[in-house]
N, CA, C and O atoms as a printed pandas DataFrame, in Angstrom:
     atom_number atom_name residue_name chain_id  residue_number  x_coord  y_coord  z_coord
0              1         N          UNK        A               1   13.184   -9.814   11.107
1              2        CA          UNK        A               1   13.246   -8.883    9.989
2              3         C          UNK        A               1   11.840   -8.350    9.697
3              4         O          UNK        A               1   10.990   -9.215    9.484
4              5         N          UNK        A               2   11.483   -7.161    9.654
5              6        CA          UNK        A               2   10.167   -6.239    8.895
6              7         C          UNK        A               2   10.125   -6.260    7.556
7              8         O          UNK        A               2   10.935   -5.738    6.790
8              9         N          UNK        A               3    9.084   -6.924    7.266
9             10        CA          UNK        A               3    8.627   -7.455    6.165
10            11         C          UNK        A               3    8.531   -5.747    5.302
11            12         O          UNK        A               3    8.091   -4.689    5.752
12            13         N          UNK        A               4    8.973   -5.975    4.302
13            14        CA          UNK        A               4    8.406   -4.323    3.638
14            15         C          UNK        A               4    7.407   -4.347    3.324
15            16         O          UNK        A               4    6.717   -5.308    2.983
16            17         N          UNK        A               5    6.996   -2.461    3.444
17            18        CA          UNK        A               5    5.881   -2.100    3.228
18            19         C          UNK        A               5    4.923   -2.351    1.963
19            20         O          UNK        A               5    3.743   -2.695    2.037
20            21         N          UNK        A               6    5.422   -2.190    1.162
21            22        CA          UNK        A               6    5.054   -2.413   -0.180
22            23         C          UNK        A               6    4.150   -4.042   -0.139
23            24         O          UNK        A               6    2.981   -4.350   -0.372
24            25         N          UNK        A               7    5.290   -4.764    0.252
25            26        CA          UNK        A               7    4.886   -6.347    0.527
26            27         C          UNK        A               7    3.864   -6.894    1.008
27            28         O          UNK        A               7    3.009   -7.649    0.545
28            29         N          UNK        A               8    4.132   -6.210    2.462
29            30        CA          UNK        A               8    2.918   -6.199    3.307
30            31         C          UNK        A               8    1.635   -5.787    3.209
31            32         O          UNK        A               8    0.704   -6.356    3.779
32            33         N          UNK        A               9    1.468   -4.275    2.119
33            34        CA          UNK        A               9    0.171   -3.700    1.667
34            35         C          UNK        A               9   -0.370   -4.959    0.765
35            36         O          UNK        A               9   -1.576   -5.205    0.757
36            37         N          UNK        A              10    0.596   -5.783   -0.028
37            38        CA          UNK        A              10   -0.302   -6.792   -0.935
38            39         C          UNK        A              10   -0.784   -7.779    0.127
39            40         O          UNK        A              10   -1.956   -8.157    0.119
40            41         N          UNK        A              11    0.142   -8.231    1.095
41            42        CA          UNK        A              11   -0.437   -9.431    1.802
42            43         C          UNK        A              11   -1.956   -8.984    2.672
43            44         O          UNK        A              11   -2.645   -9.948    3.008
44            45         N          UNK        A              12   -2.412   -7.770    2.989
45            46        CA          UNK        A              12   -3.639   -7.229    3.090
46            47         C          UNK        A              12   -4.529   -7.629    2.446
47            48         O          UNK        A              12   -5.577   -7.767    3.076
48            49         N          UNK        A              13   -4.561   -8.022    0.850
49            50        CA          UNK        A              13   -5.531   -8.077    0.079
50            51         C          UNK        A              13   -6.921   -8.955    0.031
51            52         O          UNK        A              13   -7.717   -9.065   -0.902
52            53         N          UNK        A              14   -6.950   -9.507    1.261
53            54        CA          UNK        A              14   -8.156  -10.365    1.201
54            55         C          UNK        A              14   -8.689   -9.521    2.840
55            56         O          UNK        A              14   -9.437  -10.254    3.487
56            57         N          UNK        A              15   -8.451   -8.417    3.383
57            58        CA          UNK        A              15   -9.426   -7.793    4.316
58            59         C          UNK        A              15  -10.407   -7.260    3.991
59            60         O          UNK        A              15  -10.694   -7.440    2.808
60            61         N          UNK        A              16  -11.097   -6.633    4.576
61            62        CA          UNK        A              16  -12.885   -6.414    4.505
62            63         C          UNK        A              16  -12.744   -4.490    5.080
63            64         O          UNK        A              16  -13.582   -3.886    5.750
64            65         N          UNK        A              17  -11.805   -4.098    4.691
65            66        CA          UNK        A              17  -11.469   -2.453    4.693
66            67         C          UNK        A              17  -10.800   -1.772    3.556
67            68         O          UNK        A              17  -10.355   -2.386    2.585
68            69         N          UNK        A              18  -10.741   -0.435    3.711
69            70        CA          UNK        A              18  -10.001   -0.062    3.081
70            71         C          UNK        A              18   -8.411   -0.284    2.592
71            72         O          UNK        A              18   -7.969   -0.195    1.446
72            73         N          UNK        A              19   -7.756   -0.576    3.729
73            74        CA          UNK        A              19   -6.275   -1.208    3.437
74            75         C          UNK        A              19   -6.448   -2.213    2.697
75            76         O          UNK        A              19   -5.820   -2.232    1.639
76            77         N          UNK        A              20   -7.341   -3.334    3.026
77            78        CA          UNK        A              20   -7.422   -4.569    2.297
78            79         C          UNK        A              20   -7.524   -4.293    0.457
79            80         O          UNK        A              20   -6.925   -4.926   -0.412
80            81         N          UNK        A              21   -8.522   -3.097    0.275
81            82        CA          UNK        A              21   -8.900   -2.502   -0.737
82            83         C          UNK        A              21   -7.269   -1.976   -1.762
83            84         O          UNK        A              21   -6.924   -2.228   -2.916
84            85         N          UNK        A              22   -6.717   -1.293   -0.809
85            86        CA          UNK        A              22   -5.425   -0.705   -1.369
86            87         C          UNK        A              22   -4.737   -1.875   -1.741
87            88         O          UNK        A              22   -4.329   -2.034   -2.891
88            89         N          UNK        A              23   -4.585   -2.679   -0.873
89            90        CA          UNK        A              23   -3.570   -4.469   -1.271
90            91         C          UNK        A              23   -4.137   -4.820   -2.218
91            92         O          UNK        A              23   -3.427   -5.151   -3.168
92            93         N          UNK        A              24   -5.368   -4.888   -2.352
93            94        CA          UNK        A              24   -6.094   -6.030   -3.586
94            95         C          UNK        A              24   -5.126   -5.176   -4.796
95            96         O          UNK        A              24   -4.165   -5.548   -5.470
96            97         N          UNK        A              25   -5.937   -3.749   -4.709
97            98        CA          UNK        A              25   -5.421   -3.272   -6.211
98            99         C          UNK        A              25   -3.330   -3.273   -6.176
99           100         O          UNK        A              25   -2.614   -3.209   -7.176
100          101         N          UNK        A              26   -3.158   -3.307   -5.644
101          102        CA          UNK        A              26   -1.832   -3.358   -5.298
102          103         C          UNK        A              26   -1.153   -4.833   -6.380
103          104         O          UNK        A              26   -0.588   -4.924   -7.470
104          105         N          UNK        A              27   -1.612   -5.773   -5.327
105          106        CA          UNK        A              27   -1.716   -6.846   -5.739
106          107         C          UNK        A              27   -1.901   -7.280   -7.290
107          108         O          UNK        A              27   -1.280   -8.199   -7.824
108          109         N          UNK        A              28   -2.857   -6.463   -7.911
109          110        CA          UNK        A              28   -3.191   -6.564   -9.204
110          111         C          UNK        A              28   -2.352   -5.923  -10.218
111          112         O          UNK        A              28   -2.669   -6.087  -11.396
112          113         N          UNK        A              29   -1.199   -5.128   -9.892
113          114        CA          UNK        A              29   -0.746   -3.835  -10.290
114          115         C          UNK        A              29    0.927   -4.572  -10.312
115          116         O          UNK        A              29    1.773   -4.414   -9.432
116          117         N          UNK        A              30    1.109   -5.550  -11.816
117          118        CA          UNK        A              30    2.503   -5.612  -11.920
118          119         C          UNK        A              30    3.843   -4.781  -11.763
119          120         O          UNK        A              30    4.926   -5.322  -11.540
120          121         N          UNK        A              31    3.640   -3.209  -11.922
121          122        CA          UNK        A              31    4.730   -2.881  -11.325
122          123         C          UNK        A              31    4.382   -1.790  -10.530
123          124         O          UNK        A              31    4.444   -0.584  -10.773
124          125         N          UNK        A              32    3.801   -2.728   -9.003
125          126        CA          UNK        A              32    3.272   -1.801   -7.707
126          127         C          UNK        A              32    5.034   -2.260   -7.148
127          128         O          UNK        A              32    5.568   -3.288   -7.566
128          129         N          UNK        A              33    5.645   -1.423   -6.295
129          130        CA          UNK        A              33    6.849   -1.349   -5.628
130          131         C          UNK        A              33    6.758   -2.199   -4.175
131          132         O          UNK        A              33    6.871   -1.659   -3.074
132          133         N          UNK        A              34    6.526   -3.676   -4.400
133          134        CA          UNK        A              34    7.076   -4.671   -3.430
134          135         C          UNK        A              34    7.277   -4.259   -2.332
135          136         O          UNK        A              34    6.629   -4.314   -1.286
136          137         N          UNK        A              35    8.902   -3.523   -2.803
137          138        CA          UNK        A              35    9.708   -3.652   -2.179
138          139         C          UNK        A              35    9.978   -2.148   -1.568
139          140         O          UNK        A              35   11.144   -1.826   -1.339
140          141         N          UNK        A              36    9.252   -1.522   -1.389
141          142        CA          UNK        A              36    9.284   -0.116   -1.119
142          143         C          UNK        A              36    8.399    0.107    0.469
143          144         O          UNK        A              36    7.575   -0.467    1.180
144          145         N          UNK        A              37    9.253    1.392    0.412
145          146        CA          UNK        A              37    8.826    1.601    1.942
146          147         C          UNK        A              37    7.516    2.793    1.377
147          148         O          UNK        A              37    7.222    3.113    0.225
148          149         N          UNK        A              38    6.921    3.253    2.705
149          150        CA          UNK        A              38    5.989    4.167    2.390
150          151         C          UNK        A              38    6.048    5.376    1.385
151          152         O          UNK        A              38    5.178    5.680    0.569
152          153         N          UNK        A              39    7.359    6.059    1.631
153          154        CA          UNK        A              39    7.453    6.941    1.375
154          155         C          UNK        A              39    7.369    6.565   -0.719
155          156         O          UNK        A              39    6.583    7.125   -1.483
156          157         N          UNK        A              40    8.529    5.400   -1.165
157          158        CA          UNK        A              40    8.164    4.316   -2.318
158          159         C          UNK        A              40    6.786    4.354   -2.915
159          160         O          UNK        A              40    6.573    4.574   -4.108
160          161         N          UNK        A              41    5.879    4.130   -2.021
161          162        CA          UNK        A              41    4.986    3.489   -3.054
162          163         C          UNK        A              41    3.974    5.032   -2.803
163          164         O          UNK        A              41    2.980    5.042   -3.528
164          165         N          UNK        A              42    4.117    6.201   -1.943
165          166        CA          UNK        A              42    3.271    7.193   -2.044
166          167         C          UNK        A              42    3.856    7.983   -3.425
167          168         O          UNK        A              42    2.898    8.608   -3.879
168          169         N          UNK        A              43    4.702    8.137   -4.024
169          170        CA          UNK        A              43    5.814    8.346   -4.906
170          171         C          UNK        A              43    5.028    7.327   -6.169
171          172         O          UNK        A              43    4.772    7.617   -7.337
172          173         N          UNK        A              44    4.833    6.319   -5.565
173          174        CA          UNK        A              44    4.381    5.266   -7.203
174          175         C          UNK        A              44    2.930    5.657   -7.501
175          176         O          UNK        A              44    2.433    5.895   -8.602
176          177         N          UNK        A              45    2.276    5.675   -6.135
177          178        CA          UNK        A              45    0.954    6.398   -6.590
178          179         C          UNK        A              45    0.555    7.694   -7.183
179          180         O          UNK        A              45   -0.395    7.986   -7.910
180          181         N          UNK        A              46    1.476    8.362   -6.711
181          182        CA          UNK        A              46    1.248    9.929   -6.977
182          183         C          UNK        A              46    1.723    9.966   -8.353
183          184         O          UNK        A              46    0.875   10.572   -9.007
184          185         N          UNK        A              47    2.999    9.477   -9.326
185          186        CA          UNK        A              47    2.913    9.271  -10.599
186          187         C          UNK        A              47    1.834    8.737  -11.060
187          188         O          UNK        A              47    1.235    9.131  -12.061
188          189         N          UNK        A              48    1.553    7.895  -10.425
189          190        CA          UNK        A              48    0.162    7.400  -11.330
190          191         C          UNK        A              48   -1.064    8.296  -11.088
191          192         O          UNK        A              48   -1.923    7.907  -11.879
192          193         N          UNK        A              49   -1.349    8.909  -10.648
193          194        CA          UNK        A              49   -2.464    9.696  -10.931
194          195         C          UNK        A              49   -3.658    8.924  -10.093
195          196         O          UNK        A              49   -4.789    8.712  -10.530
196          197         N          UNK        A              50   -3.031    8.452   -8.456
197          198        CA          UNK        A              50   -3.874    7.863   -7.327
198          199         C          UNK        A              50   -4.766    9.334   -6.862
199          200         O          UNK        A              50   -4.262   10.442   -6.680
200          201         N          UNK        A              51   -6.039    9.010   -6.756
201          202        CA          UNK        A              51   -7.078   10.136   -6.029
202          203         C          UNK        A              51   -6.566   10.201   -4.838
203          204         O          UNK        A              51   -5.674    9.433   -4.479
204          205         N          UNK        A              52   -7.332   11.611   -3.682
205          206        CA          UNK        A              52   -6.689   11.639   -2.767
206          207         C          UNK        A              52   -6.961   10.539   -2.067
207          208         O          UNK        A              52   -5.980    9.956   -1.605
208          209         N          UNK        A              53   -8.165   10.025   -1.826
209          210        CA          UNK        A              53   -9.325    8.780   -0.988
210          211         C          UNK        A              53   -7.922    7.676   -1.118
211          212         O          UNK        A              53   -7.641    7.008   -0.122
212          213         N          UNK        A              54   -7.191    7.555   -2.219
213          214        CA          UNK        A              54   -6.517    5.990   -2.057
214          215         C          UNK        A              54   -4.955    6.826   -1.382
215          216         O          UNK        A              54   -4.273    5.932   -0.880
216          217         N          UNK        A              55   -4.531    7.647   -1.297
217          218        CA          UNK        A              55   -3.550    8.562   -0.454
218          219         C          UNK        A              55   -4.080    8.409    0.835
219          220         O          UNK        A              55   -3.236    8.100    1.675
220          221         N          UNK        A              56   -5.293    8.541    1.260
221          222        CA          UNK        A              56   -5.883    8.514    2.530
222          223         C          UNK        A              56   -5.419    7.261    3.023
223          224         O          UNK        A              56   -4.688    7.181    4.010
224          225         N          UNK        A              57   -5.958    5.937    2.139
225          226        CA          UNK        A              57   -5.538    4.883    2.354
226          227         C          UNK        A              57   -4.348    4.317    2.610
227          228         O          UNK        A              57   -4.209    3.256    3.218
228          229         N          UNK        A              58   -3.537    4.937    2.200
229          230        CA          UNK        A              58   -1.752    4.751    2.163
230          231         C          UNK        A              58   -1.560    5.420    3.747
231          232         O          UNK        A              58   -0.771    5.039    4.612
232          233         N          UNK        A              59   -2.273    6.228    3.801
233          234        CA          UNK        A              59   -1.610    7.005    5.240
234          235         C          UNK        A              59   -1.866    5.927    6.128
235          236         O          UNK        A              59   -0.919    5.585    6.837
236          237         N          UNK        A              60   -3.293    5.119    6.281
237          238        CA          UNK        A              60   -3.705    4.547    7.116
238          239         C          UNK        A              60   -2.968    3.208    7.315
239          240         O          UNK        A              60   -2.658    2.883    8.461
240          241         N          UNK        A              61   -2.637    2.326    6.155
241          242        CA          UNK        A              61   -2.209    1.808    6.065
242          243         C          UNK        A              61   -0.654    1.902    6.577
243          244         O          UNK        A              61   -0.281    0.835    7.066
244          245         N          UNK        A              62    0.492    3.100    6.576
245          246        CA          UNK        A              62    1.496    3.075    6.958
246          247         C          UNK        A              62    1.303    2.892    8.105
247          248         O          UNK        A              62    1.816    1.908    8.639
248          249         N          UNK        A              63    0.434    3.858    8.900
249          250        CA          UNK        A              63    0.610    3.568   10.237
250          251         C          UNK        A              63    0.161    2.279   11.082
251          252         O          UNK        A              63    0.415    2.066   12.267
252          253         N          UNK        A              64   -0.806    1.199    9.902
253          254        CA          UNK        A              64   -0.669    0.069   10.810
254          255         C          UNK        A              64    0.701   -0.760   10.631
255          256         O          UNK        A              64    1.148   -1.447   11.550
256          257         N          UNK        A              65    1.336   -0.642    9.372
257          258        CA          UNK        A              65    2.475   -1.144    9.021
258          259         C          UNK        A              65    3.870   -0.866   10.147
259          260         O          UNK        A              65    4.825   -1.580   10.452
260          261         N          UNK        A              66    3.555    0.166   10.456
261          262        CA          UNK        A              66    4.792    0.532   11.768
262          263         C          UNK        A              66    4.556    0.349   12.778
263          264         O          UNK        A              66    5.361    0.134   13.685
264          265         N          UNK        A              67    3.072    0.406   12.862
265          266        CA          UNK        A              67    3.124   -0.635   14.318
266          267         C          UNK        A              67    3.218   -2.235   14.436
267          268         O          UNK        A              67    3.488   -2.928   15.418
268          269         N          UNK        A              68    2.831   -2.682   12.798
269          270        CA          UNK        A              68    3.863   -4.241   13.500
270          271         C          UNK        A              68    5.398   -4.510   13.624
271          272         O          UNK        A              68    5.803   -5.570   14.100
Protein backbone atom coordinates (compact mmCIF):
# COMPACT_ATOMS: atom_id res chain seq x y z
CA UNK A 1 0.00 0.00 0.00
CA UNK A 2 1.34 3.90 -0.83
CA UNK A 3 1.57 5.59 2.07
CA UNK A 4 -0.30 9.09 1.35
CA UNK A 5 1.03 12.03 0.32
CA UNK A 6 0.10 14.29 2.86
CA UNK A 7 1.58 11.58 5.40
CA UNK A 8 4.56 11.10 3.82
CA UNK A 9 5.40 15.05 3.40
CA UNK A 10 5.27 14.96 7.46
CA UNK A 11 7.41 11.83 7.73
CA UNK A 12 10.15 14.12 5.74
CA UNK A 13 10.44 16.39 8.59
CA UNK A 14 13.75 15.76 10.00
CA UNK A 15 15.71 16.16 6.27
CA UNK A 16 18.33 18.74 5.64
CA UNK A 17 16.25 20.27 2.31
CA UNK A 18 13.62 21.88 1.31
CA UNK A 19 11.00 18.98 1.38
CA UNK A 20 12.23 18.23 4.82
CA UNK A 21 11.42 22.05 5.42
CA UNK A 22 7.77 21.65 3.93
CA UNK A 23 7.23 18.32 6.43
CA UNK A 24 8.56 20.09 9.47
CA UNK A 25 6.00 22.94 8.96
CA UNK A 26 3.50 20.42 7.89
CA UNK A 27 4.07 18.51 10.78
CA UNK A 28 3.49 21.51 13.01
CA UNK A 29 0.23 22.48 11.26
CA UNK A 30 -2.82 20.62 13.15
CA UNK A 31 -5.06 20.73 10.36
CA UNK A 32 -2.32 20.04 7.47
CA UNK A 33 -4.37 17.17 5.25
CA UNK A 34 -2.63 13.75 6.32
CA UNK A 35 -4.44 12.22 4.35
CA UNK A 36 -4.46 13.96 1.07
CA UNK A 37 -2.98 13.45 -2.11
CA UNK A 38 -1.05 16.26 -3.90
CA UNK A 39 -3.48 17.75 -5.57
CA UNK A 40 -5.24 17.95 -1.34
CA UNK A 41 -2.76 19.59 0.24
CA UNK A 42 -1.77 22.16 -2.94
CA UNK A 43 -5.60 23.17 -2.37
CA UNK A 44 -4.78 23.43 1.64
CA UNK A 45 -1.91 25.59 0.92
CA UNK A 46 -3.24 27.80 -1.55
CA UNK A 47 -6.26 28.64 1.01
CA UNK A 48 -3.87 29.41 3.31
CA UNK A 49 -2.07 31.98 1.72
CA UNK A 50 1.36 29.50 1.02
CA UNK A 51 4.09 31.84 -1.03
CA UNK A 52 5.01 30.62 -4.30
CA UNK A 53 8.80 29.26 -2.88
CA UNK A 54 6.65 26.69 -0.52
CA UNK A 55 4.33 25.71 -3.94
CA UNK A 56 7.77 25.18 -5.45
CA UNK A 57 8.31 22.90 -2.65
CA UNK A 58 5.11 20.90 -3.00
CA UNK A 59 5.95 20.38 -6.69
CA UNK A 60 9.25 18.92 -5.71
CA UNK A 61 8.17 17.07 -3.20
CA UNK A 62 5.22 15.33 -5.29
CA UNK A 63 7.47 14.17 -7.62
CA UNK A 64 9.70 12.41 -5.15
CA UNK A 65 6.50 11.04 -3.57
CA UNK A 66 5.53 9.19 -6.95
CA UNK A 67 8.47 7.88 -7.44
CA UNK A 68 8.36 5.78 -4.30
Amino acid sequence: MVQDFGSWLVDQHKRDDWVGLLGFQARRDTSFPTGGDPDDVRAYLERNGADPDALDMLETAALEWGRA
